[in-house]
N, C-alpha and C positions, 0 to 999 in steps of 0.2 A: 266393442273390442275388435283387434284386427284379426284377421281371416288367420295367420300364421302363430297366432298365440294361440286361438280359441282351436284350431287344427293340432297344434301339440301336445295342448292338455287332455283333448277329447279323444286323441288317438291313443292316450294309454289304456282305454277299455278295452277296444278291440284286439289288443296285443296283450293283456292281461287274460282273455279268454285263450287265446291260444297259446300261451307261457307253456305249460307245461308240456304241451302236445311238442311242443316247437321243440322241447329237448329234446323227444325220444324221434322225433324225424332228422334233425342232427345230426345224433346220434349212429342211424342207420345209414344214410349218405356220407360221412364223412368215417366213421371208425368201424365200416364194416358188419355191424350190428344186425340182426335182423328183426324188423316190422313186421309182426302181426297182428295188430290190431286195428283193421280195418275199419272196424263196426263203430270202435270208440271214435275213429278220426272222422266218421261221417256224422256222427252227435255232434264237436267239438266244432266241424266246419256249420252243424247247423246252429250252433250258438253262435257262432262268429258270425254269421251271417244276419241273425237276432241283433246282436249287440251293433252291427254296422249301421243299420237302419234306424235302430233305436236312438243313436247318437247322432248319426245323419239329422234324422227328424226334430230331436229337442235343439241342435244348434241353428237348423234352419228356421222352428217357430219362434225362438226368442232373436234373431232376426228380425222375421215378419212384424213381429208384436213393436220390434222398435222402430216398422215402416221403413225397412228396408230392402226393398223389393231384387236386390243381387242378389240371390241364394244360389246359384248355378254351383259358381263356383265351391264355395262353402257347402256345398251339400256332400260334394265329389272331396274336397282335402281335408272335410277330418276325418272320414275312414280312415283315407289314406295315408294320413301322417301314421297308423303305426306302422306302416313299413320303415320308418323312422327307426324308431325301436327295434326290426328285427336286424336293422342293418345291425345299430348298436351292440346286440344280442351275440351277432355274429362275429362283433369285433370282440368280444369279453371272450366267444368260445374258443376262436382262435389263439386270447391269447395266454386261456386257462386250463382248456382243456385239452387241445391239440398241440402238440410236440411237431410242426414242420418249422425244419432250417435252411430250406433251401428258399431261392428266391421263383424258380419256375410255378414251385408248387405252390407259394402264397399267392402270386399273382392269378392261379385257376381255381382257389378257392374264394377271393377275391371279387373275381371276374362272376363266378356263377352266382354266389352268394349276390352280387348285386343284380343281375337276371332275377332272381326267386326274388328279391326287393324289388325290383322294378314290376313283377306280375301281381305278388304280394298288394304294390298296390294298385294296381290298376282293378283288379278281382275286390279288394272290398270297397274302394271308390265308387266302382259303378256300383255293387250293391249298396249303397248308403244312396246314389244320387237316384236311382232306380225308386226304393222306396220310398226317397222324400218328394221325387216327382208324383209320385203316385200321391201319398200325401197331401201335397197341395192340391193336387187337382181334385181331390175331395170336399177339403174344406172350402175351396173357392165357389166351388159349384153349389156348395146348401148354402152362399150370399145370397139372398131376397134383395133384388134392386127394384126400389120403389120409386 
C-alpha cells in the first residue's frame, strides 16, 4: 500500500485518543473557558504518545515483513497524518461552534490553528519515528548471521 493512504487511515488513532481532550483545549483558547485539568492532559498526552508509537511500529513491521526496507519515511507520516484531522477538527469548530464574521479574525484563527497543526505534527511524528527507530534496531540486532 502507498505511504499516504496507509498514513490516513493509521492517523485516525492518534487523533481518536486525543478527540476529546482537543475539545476542551479548544475550548479554552478560543471561547475563553477556563483549563484546569492538567493532570488529566498529561494521561491523555501519555496515551497519545502510546498510541503514536504503537502505530508507528505496526505500520513499519508490516512493511518490513513485505521486504521493504524504506521505513523512514513511513514511520514519521502515520503519526503525523493526524494532524490531518486536527486541521479538519478545526474547520468543523469554526464552523459550528464559533460565531467570527469578520475576515481579520478568521485569518488568525486560521493561521494559528495551522501553527498547533503543523507542531501537532511534527511532536507525534517524531514520537512514532523515535520508537519505531528504536524498534528496529531491536529486532535487527537478535538476527544470528550464520
Amino acid at each position: 500500500m502507498s505511504t499516504p493512504l496507509v498514513s490516513l487511515v493509521a492517523g485516525l488513532l492518534p487523533f481518536g485518543a486525543a478527540y476529546i481532550e482537543l475539545a476542551f483545549i479548544m475550548g479554552s483558547l478560543w471561547q475563553g473557558r477556563v483549563y484546569y485539568v492538567f493532570g488529566f492532559l498529561a494521561l491523555v498526552f501519555l496515551i497519545l504518545a502510546v498510541t503514536c508509537a504503537e502505530i508507528s511500529i505496526v505500520t513499519v513491521y508490516f512493511q518490513l515483513t513485505g521486504e521493504d526496507y524504506h521505513w523512514w519515511w513511513r514511520a514519521f507520516a502515520a503519526p503525523a497524518a493526524s494532524a490531518a484531522y486536527v486541521w479538519l477538527y478545526s474547520v468543523w469548530y469554526y464552523s459550528r461552534v464559533l460565531s467570527i464574521h469578520n475576515f481579520s479574525a478568521s485569518v488568525l484563527y486560521f493561521g494559528y490553528m495551522s501553527i498547533v497543526c503543523v507542531y501537532f505534527a511534527l511532536t507525534t511524528g517524531t514520537l512514532g519515528f523515535l520508537a519505531t527507530f528504536k524498534f528496529v534496531k531491536v529486532i535487527y540486532s537478535h538476527v544470528k548471521i550464520d
